[in-house]
N, C-alpha and C positions, 0 to 999 in steps of 0.2 A: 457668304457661304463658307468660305476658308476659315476665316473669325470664328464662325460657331464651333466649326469642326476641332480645329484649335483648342475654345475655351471646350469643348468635350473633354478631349483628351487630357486635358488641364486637370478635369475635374475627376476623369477616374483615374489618373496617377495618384489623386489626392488622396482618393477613397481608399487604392491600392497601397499606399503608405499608411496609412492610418492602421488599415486593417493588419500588414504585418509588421506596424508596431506593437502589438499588441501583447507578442509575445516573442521577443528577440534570444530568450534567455539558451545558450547553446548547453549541450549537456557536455557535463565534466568529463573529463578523464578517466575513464574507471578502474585504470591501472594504480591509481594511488590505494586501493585496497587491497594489491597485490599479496602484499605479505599476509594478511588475513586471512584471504581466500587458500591460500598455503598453508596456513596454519589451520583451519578448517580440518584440508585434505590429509594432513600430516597426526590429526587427529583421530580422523575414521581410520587410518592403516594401523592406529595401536589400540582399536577403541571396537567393541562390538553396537553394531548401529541397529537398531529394531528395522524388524519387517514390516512396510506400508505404516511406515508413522504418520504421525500427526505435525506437518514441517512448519515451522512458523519462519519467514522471512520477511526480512525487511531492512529499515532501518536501526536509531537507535535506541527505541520506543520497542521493537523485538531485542534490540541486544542484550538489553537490562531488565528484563522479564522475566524472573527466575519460573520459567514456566514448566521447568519439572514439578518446582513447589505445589505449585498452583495446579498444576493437573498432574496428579501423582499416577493415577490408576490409568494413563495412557500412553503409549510408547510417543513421547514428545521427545523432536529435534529441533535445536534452536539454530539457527543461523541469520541471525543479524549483524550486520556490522553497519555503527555508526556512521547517520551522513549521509548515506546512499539515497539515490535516488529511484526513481522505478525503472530509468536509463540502467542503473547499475545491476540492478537485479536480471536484466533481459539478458544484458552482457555477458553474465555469469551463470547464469540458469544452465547449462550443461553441465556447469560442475558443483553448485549451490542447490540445485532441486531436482534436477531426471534423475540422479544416479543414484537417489533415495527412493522410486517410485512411489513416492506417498499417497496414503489413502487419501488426505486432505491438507489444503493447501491452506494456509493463514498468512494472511498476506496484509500486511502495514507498509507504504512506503506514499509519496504525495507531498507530505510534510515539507519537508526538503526542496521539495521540487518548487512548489510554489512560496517559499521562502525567496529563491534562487530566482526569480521572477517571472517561472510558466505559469500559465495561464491553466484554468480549471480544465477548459476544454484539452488541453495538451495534455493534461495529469490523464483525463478519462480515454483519452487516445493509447497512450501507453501502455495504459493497466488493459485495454483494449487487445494492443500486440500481445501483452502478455499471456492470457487467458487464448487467444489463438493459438501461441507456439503452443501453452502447454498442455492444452488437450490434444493438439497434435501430436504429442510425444506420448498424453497418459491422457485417454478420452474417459476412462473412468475418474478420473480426480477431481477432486471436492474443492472448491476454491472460497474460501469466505474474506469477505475484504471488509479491512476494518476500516471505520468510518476516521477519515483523518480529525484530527484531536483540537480542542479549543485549549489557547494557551495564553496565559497572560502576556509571555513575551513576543508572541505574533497574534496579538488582538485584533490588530488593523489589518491583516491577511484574514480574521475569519471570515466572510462575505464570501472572499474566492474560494476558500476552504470548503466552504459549506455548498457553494455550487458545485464543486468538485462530488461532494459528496452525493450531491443529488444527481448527479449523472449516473454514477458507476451504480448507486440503488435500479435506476431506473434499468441498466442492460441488465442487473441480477435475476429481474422478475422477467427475466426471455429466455431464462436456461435454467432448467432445473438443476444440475450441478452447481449453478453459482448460487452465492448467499452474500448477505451485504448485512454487518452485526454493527447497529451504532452502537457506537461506545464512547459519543462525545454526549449526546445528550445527560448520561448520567454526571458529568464534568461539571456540570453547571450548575451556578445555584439559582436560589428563588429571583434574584436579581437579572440571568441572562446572562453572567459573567461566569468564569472559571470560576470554581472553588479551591483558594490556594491551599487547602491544607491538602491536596491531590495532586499537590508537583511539588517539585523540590526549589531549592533557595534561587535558581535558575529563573522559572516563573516558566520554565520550557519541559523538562522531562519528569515524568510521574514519579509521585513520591510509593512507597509501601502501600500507605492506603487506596492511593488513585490505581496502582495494580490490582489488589483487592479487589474495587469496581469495576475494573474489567473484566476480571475471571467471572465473574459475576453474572456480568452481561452479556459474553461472550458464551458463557456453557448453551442457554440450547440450542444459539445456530450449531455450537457444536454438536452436540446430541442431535438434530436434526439431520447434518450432513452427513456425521458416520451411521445413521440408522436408513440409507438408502442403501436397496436391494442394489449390487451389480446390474440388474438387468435395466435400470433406470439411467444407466449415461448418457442416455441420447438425450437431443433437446427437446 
């Protein structure tokens, strides 16, 4: 009887190990974007910031987005900084996205994350918290989360990628303020692989044209999210 009990316990330490191997990956530091985040703020004090914009945050995939270009006729605030992860963005959210109260929230960050080796379910947990705090702060806000991106140089990550993806779609269709805009499918060619002439010499961050496909693909979640009444924020 001892024997068995034993090799029990044997067996779900084992299980118990296995399972949180699965995703050891700790999250960075997020003071190493200190200075950014400073420069951000040292920018709105000299700069007139539009009323309830359109915020796009994220990583470096927002930072490099000239998306005033690309959406001229909307009050769009960029604040990306490279690298980040969805860890980073939580971090910084009192000073990166409430102090904007934005109509709508655009949100790219994941990448990173499971680069760094979390796990899909970890990404969707986070963006998770995220979407918690920030209705709790601004229950009318629009949150659209872009689908993380297929890349030649994290080919072997798209599987997790792509489950990641099917996660956070699946909580968007349980809240009518969330919206879930893919914008990897248009990335791809006939083949099922990236189409390189949509990233730069990297094989990682979007070229001109691959922006292009996104403002693309992205306008009618966006025309959908800012074409909701106020009186619709509840779930």
């Amino acid at each position: 009887m001892l024997l068995q009990k034993l090799s029990s316990l044997v067996i779900l330490c084992v299980i118990a190990g296995v399972s949180a191997g699965k995703d050891r990956a700790v999250d960075p530091d997020p003071n190493r974007f200190a200075g950014e985040i400073k420069a951000f703020a040292e920018w709105d004090s000299k700069n007139a910031v539009p009323a309830e914009p359109v915020l796009f945050v994220g990583s470096s995939s927002i930072r490099m987005w000239r998306t005033h270009d690309c959406f001229p006729s909307l009050p769009v605030v960029n604040r990306g900084f490279g690298g980040s992860h969805i860890s980073d963005v939580l971090h910084f959210a009192d000073r990166l996205v409430f102090p904007y109260r934005p109509r709508v929230i655009v949100f790219y960050a994941g990448d990173n994350d499971i680069a760094a080796g979390k796990s899909a379910q970890r990404v969707f947990e986070d963006y998770r918290k995220f979407v918690g705090i920030a209705h709790a702060k601004l229950p009318e806000a629009r949150i659209i989360f872009l689908s993380i991106k297929p890349s030649e140089s994290r080919w072997s990550l798209w599987p997790e990628m792509k489950k990641a993806n099917e996660l956070v779609q699946g909580l968007s269709g349980k809240d009518g303020r969330l919206f879930f805009a893919d914008l990897a499918t248009p990335l791809l060619g006939a083949d099922g692989r990236p189409r390189n002439e949509l990233l730069l010499g990297d094989k990682l961050h979007l070229s001109p044209a691959g922006y292009a496909v996104w403002a693309q693909a992205l306008a009618p979640a966006l025309r959908q999210a800012l074409a909701l009444r106020r009186d619709t924020s509840s779930p």
